[in-house]
N, CA, C, O and CB atoms as a CASP TS submission, in Angstrom:
PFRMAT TS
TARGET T0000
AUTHOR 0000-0000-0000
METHOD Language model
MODEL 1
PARENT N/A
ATOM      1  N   UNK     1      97.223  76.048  88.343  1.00  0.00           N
ATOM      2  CA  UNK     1      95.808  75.746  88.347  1.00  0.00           C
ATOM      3  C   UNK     1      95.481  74.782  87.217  1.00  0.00           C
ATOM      4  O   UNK     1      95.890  75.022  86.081  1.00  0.00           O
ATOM      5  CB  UNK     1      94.980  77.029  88.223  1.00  0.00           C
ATOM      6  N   UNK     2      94.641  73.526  87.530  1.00  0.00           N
ATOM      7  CA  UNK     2      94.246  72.943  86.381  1.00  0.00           C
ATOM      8  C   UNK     2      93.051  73.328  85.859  1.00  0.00           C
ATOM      9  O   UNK     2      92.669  73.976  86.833  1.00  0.00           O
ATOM     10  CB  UNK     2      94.231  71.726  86.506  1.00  0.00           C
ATOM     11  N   UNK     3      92.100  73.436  85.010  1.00  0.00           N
ATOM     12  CA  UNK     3      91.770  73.967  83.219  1.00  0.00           C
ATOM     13  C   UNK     3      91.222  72.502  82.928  1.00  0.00           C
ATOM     14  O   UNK     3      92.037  71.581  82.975  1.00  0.00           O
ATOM     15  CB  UNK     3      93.498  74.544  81.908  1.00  0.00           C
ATOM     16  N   UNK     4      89.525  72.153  82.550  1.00  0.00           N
ATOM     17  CA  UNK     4      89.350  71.338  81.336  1.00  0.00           C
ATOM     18  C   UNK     4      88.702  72.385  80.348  1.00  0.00           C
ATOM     19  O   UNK     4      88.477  73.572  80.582  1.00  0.00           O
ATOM     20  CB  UNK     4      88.393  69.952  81.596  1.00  0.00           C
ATOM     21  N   UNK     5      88.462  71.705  79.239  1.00  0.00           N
ATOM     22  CA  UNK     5      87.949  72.594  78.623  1.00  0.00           C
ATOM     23  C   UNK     5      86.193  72.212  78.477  1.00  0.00           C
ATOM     24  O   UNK     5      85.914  71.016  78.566  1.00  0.00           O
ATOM     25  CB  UNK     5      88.820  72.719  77.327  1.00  0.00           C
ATOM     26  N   UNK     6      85.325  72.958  78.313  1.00  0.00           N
ATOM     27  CA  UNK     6      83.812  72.666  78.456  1.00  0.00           C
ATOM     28  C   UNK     6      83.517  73.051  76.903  1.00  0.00           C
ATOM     29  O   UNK     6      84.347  73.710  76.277  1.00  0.00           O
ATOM     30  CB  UNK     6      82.880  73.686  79.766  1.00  0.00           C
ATOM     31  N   UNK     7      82.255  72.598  76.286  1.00  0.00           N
ATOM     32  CA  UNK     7      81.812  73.188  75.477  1.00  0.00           C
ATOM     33  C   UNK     7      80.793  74.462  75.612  1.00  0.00           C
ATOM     34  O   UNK     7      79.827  74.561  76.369  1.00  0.00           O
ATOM     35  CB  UNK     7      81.464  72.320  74.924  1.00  0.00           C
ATOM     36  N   UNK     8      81.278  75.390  74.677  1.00  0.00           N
ATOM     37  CA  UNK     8      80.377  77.428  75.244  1.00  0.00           C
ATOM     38  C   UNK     8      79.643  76.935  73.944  1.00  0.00           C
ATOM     39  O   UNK     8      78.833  77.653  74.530  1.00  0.00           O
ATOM     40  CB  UNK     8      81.644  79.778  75.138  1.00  0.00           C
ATOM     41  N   UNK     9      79.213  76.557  73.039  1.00  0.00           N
ATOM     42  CA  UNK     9      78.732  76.902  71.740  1.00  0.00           C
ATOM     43  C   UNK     9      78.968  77.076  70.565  1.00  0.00           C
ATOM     44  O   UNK     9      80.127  77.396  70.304  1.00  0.00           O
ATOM     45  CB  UNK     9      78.437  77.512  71.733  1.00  0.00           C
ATOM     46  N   UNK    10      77.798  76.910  69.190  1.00  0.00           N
ATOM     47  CA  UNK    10      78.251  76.624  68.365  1.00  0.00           C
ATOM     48  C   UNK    10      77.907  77.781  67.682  1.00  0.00           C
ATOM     49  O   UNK    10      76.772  78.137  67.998  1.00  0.00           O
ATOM     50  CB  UNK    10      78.024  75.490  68.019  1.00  0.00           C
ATOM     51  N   UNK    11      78.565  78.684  66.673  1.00  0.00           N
ATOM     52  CA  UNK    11      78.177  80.037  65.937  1.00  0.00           C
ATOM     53  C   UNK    11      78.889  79.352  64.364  1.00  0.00           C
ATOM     54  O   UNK    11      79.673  78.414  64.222  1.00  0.00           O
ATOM     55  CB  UNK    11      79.106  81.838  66.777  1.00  0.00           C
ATOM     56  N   UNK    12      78.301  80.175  63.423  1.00  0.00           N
ATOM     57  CA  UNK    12      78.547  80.149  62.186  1.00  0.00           C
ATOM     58  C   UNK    12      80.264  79.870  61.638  1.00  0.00           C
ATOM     59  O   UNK    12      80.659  79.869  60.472  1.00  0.00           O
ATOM     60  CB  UNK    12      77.952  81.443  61.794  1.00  0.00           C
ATOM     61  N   UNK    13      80.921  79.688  62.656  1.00  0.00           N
ATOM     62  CA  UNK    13      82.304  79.503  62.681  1.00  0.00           C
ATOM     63  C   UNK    13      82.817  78.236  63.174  1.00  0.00           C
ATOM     64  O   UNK    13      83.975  77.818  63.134  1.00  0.00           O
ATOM     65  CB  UNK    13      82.847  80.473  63.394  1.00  0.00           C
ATOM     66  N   UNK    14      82.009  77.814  63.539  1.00  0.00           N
ATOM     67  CA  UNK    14      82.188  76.205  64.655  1.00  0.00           C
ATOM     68  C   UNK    14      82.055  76.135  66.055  1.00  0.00           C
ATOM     69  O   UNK    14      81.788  77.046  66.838  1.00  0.00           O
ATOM     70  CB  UNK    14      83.630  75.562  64.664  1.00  0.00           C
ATOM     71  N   UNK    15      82.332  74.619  66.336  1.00  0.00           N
ATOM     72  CA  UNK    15      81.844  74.972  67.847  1.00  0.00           C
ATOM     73  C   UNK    15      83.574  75.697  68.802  1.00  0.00           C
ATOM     74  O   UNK    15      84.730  75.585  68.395  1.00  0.00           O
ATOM     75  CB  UNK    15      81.073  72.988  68.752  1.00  0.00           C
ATOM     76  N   UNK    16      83.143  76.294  69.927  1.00  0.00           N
ATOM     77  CA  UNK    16      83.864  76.934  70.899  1.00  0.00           C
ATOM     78  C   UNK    16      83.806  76.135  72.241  1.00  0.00           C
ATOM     79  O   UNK    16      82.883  75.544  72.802  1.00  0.00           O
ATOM     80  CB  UNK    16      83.352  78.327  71.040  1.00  0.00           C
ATOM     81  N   UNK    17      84.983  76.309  72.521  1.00  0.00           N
ATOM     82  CA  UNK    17      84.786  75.311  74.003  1.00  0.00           C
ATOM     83  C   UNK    17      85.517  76.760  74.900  1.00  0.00           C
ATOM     84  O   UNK    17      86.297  77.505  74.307  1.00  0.00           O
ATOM     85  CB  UNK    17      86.053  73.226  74.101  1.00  0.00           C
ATOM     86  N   UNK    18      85.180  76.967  76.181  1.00  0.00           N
ATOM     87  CA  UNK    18      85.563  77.500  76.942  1.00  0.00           C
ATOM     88  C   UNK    18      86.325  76.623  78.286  1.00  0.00           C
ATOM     89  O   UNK    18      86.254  75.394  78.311  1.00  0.00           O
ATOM     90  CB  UNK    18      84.563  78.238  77.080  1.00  0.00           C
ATOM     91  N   UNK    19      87.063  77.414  79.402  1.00  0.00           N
ATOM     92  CA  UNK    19      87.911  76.651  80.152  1.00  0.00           C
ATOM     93  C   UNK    19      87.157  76.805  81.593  1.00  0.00           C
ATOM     94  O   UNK    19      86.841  77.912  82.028  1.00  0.00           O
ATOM     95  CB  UNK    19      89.510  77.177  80.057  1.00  0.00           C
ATOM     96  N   UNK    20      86.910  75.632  82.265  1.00  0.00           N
ATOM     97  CA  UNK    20      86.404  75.746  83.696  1.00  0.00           C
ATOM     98  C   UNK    20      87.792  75.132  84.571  1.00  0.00           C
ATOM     99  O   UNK    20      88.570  74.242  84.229  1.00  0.00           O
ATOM    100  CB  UNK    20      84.797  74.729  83.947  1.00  0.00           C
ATOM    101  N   UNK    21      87.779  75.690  85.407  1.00  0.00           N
ATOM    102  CA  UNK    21      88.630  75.712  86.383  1.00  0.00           C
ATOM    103  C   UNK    21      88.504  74.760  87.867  1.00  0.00           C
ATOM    104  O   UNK    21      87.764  74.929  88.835  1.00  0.00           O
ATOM    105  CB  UNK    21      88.623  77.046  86.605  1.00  0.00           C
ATOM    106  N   UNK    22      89.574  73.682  87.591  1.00  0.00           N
ATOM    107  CA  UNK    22      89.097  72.944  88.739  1.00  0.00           C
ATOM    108  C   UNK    22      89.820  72.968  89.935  1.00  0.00           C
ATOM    109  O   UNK    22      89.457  72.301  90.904  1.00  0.00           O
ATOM    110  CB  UNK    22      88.967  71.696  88.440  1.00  0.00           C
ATOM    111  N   UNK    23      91.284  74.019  89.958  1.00  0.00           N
ATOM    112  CA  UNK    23      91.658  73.877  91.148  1.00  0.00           C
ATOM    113  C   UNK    23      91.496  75.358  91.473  1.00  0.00           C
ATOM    114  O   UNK    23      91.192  76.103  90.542  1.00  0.00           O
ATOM    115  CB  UNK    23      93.011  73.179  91.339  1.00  0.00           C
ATOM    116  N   UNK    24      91.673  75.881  92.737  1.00  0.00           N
ATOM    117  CA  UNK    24      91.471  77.341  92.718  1.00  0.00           C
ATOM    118  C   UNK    24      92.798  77.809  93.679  1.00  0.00           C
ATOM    119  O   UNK    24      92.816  77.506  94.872  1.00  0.00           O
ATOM    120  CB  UNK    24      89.815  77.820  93.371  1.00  0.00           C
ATOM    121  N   UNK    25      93.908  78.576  93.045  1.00  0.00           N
ATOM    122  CA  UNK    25      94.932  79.090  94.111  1.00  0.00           C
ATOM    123  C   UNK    25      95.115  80.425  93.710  1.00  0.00           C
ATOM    124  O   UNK    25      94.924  80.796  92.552  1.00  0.00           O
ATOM    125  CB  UNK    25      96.362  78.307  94.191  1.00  0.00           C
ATOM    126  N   UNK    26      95.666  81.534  95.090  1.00  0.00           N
ATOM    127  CA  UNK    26      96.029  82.576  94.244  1.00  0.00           C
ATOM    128  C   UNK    26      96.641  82.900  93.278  1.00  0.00           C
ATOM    129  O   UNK    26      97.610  82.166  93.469  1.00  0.00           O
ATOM    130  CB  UNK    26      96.331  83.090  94.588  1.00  0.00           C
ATOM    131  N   UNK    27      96.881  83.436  92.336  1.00  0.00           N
ATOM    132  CA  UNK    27      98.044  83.898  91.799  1.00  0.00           C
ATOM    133  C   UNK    27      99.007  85.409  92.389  1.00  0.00           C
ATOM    134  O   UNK    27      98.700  86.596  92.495  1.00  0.00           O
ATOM    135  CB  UNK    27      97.554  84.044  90.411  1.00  0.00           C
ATOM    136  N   UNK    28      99.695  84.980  92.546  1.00  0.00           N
ATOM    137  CA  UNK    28     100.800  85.540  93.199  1.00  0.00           C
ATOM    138  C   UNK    28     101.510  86.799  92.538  1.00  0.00           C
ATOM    139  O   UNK    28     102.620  86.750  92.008  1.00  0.00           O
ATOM    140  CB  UNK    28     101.739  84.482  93.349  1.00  0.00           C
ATOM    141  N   UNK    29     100.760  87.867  92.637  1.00  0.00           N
ATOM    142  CA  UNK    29     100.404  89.315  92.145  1.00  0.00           C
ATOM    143  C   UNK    29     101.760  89.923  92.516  1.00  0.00           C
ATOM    144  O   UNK    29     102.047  91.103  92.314  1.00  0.00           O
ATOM    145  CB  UNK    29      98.982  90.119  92.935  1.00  0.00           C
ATOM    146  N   UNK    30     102.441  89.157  92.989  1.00  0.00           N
ATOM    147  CA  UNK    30     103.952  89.891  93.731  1.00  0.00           C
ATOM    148  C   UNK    30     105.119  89.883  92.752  1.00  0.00           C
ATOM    149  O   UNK    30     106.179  90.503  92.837  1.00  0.00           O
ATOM    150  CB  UNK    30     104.594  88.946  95.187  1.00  0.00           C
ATOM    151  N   UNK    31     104.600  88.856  91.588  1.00  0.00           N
ATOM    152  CA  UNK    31     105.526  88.688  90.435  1.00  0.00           C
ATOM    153  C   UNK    31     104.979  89.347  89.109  1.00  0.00           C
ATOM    154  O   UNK    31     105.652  89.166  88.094  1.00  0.00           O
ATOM    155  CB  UNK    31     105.776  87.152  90.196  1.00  0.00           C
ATOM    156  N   UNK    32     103.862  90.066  89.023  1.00  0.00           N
ATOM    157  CA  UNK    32     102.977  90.608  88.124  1.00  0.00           C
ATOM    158  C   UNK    32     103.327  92.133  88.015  1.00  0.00           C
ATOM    159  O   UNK    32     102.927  92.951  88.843  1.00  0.00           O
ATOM    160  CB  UNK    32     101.520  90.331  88.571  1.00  0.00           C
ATOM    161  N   UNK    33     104.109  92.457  86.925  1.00  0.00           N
ATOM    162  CA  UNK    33     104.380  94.048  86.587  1.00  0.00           C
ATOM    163  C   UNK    33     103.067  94.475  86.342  1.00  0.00           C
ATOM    164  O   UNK    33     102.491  94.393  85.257  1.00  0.00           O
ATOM    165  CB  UNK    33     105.386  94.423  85.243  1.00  0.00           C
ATOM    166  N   UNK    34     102.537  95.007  87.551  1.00  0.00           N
ATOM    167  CA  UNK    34     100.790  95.610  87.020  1.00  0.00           C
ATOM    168  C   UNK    34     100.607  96.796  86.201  1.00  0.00           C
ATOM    169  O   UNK    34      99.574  97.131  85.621  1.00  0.00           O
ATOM    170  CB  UNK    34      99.816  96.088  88.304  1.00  0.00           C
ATOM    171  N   UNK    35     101.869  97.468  86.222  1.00  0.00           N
ATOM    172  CA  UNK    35     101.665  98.704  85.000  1.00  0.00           C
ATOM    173  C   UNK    35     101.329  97.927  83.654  1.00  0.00           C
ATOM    174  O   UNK    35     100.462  98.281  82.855  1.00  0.00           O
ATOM    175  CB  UNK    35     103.253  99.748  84.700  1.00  0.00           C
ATOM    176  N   UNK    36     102.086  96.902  83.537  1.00  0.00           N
ATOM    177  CA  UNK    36     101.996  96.006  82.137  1.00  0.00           C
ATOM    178  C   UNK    36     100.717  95.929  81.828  1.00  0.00           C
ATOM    179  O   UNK    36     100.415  96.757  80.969  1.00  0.00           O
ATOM    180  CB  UNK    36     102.538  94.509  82.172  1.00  0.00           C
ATOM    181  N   UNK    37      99.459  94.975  82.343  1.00  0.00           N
ATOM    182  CA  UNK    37      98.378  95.133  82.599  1.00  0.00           C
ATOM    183  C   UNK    37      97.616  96.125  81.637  1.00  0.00           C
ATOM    184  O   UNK    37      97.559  97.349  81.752  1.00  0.00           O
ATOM    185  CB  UNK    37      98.411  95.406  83.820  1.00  0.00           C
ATOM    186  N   UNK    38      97.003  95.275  80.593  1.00  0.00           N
ATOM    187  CA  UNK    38      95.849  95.959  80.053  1.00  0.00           C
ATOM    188  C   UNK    38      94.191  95.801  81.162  1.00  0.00           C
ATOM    189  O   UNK    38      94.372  95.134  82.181  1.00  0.00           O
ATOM    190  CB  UNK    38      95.698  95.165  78.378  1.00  0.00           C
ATOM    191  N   UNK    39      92.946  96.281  80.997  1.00  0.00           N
ATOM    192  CA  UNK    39      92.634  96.681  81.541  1.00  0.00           C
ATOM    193  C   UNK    39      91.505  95.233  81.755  1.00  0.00           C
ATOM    194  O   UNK    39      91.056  94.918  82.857  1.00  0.00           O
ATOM    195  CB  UNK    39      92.559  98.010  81.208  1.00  0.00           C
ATOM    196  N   UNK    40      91.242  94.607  80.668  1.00  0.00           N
ATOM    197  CA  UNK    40      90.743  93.007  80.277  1.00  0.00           C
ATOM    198  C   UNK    40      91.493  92.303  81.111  1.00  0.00           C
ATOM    199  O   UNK    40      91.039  91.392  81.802  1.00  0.00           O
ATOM    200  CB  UNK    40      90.991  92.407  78.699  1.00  0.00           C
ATOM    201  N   UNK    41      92.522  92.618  81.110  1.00  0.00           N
ATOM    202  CA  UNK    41      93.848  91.644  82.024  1.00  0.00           C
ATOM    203  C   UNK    41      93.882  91.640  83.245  1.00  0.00           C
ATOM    204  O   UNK    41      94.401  90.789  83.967  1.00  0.00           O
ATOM    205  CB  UNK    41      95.273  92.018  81.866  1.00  0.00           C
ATOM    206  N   UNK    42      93.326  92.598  83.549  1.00  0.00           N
ATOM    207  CA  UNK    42      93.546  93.289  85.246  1.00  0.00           C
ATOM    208  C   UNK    42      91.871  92.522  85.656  1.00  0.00           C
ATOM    209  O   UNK    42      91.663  91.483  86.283  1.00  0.00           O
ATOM    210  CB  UNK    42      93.651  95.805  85.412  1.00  0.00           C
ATOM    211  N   UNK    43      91.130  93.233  85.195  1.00  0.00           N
ATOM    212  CA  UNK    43      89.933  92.570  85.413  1.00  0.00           C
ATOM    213  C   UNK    43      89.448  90.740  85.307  1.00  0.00           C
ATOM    214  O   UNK    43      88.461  90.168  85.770  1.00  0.00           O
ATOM    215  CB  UNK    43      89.243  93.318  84.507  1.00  0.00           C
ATOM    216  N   UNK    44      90.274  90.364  84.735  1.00  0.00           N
ATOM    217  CA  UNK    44      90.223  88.671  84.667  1.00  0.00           C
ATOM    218  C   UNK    44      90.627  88.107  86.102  1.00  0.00           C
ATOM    219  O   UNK    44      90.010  87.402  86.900  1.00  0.00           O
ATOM    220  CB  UNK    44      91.413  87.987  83.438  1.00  0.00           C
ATOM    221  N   UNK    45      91.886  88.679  86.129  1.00  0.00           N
ATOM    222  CA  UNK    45      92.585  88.312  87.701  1.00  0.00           C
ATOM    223  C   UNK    45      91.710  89.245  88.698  1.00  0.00           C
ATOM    224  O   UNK    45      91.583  88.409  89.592  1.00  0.00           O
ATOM    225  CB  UNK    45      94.521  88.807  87.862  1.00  0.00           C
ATOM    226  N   UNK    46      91.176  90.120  89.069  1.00  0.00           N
ATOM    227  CA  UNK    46      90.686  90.301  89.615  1.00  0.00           C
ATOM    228  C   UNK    46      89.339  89.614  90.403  1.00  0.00           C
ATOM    229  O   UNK    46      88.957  89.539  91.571  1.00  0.00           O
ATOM    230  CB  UNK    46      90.834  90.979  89.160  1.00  0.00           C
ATOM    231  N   UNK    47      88.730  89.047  88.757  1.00  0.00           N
ATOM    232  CA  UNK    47      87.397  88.338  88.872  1.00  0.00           C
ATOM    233  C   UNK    47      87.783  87.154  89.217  1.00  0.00           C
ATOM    234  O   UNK    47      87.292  86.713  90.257  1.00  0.00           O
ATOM    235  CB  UNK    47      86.495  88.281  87.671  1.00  0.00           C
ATOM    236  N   UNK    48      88.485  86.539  88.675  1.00  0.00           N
ATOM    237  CA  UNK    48      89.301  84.957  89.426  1.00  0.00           C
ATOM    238  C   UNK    48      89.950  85.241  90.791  1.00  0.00           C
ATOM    239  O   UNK    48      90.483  84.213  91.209  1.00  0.00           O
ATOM    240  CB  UNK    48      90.796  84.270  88.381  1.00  0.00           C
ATOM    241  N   UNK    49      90.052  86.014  91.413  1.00  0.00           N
ATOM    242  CA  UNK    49      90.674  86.328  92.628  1.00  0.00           C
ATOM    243  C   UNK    49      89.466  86.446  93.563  1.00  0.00           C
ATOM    244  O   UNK    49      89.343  85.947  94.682  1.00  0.00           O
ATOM    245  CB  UNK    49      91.594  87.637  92.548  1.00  0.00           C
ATOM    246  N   UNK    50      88.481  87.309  92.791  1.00  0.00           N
ATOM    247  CA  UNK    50      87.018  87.053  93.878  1.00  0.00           C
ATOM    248  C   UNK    50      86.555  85.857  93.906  1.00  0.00           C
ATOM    249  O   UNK    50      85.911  85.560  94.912  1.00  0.00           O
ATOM    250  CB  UNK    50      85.682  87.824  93.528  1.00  0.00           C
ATOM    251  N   UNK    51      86.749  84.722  92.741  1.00  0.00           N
ATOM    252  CA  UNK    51      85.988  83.785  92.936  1.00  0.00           C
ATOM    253  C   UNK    51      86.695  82.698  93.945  1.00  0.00           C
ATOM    254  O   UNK    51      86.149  81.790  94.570  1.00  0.00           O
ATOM    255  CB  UNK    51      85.601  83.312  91.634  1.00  0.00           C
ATOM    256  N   UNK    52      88.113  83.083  93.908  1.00  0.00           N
ATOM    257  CA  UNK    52      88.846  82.219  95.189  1.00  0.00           C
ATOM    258  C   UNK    52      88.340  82.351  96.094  1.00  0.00           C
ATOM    259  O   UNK    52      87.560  81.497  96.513  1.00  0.00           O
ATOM    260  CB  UNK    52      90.090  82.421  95.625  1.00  0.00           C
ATOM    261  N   UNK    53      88.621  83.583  96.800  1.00  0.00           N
ATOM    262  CA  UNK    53      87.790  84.128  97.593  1.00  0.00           C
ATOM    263  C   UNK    53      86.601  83.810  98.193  1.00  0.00           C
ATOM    264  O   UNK    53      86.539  83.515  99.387  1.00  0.00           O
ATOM    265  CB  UNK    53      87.623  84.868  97.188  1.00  0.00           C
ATOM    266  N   UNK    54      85.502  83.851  97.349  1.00  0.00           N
ATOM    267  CA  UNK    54      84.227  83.221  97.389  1.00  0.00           C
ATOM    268  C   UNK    54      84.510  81.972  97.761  1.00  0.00           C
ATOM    269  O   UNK    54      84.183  81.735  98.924  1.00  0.00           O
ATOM    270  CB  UNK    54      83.456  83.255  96.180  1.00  0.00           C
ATOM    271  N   UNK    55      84.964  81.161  97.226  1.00  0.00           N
ATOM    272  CA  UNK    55      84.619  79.542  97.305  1.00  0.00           C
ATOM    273  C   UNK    55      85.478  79.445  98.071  1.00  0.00           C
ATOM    274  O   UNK    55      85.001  78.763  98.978  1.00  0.00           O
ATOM    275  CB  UNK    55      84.677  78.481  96.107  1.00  0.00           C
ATOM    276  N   UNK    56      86.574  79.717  98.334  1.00  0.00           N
ATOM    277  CA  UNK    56      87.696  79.030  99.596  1.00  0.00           C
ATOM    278  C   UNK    56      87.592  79.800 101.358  1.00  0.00           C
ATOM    279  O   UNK    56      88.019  79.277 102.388  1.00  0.00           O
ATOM    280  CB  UNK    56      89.660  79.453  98.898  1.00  0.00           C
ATOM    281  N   UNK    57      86.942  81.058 101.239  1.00  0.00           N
ATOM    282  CA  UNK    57      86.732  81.638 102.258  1.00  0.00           C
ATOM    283  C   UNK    57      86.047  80.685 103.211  1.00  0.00           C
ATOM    284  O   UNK    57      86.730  79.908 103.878  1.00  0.00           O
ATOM    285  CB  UNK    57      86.095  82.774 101.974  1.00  0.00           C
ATOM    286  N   UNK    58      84.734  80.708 103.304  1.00  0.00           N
ATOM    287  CA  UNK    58      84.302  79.934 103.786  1.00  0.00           C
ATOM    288  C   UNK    58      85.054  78.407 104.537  1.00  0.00           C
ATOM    289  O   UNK    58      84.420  78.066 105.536  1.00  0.00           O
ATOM    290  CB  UNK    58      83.560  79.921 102.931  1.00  0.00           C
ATOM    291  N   UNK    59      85.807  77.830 104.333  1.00  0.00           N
ATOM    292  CA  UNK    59      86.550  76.779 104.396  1.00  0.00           C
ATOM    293  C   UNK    59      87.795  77.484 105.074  1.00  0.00           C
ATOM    294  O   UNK    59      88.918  77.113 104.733  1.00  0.00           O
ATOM    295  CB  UNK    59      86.740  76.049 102.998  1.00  0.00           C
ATOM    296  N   UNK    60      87.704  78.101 105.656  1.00  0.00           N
ATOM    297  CA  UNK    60      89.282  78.786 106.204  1.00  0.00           C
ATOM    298  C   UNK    60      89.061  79.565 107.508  1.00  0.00           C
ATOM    299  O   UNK    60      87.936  80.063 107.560  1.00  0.00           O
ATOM    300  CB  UNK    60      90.026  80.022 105.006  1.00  0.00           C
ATOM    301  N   UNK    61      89.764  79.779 108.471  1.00  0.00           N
ATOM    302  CA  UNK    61      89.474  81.112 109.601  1.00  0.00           C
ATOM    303  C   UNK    61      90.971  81.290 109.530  1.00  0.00           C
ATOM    304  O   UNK    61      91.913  80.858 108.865  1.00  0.00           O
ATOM    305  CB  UNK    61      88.673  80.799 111.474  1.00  0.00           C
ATOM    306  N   UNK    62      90.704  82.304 110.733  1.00  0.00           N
ATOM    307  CA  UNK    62      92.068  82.657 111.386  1.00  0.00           C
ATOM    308  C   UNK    62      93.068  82.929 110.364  1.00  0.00           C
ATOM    309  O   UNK    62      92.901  83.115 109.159  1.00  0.00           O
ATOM    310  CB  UNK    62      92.615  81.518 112.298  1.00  0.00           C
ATOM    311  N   UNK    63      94.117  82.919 111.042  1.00  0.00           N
ATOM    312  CA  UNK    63      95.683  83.649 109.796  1.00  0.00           C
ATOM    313  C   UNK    63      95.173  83.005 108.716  1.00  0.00           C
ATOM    314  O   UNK    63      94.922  83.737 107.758  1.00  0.00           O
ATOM    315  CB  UNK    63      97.776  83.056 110.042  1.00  0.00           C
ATOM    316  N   UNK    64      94.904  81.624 108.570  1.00  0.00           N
ATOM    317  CA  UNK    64      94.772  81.039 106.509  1.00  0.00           C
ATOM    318  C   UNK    64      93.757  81.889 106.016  1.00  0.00           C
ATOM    319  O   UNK    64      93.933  82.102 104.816  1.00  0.00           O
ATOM    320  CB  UNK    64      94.056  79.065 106.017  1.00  0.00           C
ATOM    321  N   UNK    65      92.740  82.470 106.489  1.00  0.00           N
ATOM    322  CA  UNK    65      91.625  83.323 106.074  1.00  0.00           C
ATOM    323  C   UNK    65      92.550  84.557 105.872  1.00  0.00           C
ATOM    324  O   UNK    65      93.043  84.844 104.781  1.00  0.00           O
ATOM    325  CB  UNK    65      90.294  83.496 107.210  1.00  0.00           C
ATOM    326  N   UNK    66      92.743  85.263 107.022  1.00  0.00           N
ATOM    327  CA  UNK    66      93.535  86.459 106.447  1.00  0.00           C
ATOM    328  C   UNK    66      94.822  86.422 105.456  1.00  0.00           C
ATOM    329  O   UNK    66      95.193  87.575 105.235  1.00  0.00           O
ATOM    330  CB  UNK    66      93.991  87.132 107.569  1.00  0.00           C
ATOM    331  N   UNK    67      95.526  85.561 104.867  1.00  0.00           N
ATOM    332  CA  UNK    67      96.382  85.415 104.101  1.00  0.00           C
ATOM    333  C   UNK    67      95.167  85.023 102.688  1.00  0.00           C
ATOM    334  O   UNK    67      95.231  85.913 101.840  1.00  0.00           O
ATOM    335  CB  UNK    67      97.581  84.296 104.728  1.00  0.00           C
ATOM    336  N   UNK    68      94.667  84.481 102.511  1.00  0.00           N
ATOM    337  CA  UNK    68      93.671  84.364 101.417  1.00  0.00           C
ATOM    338  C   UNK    68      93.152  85.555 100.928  1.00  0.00           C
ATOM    339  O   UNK    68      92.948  85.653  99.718  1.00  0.00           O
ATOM    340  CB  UNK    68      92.593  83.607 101.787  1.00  0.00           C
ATOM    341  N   UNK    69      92.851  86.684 101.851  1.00  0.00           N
ATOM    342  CA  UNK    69      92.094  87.762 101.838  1.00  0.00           C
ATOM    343  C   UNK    69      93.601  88.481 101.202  1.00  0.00           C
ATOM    344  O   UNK    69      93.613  88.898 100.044  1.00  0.00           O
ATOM    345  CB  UNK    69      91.243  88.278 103.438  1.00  0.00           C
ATOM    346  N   UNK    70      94.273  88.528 101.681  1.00  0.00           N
ATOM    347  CA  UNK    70      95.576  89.407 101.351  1.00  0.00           C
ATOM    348  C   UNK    70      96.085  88.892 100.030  1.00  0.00           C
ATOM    349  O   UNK    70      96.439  89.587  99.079  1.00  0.00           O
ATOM    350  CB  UNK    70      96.815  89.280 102.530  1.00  0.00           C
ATOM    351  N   UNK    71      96.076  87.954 100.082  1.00  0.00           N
ATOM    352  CA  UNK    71      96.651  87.187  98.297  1.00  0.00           C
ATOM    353  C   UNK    71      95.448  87.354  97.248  1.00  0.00           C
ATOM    354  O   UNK    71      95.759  87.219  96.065  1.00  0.00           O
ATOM    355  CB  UNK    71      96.987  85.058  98.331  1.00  0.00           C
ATOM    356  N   UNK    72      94.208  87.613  97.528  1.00  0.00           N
ATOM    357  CA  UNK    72      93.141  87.927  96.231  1.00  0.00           C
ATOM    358  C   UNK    72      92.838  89.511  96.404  1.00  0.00           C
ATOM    359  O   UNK    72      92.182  90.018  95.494  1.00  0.00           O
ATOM    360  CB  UNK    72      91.469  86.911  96.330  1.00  0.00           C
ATOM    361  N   UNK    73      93.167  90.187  97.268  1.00  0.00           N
ATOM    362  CA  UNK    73      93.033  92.001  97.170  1.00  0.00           C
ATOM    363  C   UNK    73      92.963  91.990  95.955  1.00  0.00           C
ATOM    364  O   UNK    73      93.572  91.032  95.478  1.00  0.00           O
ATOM    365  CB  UNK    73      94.281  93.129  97.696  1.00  0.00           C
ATOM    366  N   UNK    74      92.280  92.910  94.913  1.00  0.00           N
ATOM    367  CA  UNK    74      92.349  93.668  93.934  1.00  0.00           C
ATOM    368  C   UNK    74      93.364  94.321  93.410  1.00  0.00           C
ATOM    369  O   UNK    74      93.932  95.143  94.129  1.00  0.00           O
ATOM    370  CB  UNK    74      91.697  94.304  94.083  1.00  0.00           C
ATOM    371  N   UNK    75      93.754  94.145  92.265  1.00  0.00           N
ATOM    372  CA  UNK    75      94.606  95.263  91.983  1.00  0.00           C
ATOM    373  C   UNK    75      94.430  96.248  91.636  1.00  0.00           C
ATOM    374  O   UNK    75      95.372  97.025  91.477  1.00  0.00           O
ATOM    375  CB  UNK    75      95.249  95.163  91.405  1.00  0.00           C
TER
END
């Protein structure tokens, strides 16, 4: 996936840039020891997995829809 970075703000520490995301693919949960998985960790991929979801659904039917749906499930 490519990543620029945006600017989030400036606090008493300097400014912070955060990362927006410009391509969107699953990540491939089949290589992911999910016991490993802290609970921040689990929930990131999760929330990036809905947002595939969201935005690529639409744009898909048939088997590519159901393989999309099956590659962003929740963990």
């Amino acid at each position: 996936n490519l990543v620029i970075n945006q600017p989030a703000g400036t606090t008493e520490f300097g400014e912070f840039l955060r990362f927006e995301t410009l391509t969107l693919c699953p990540i491939d949960t089949r290589c992911i020891e999910v016991s490993m998985l802290n609970e921040e960790e689990r929930k990131w991929l999760n929330d990036y997995h809905a947002n595939v979801l969201a935005r690529l659904s639409p744009l898909l039917q048939g088997a590519a829809l159901q393989w999309l749906q099956a590659r962003t499930a929740a963990i």
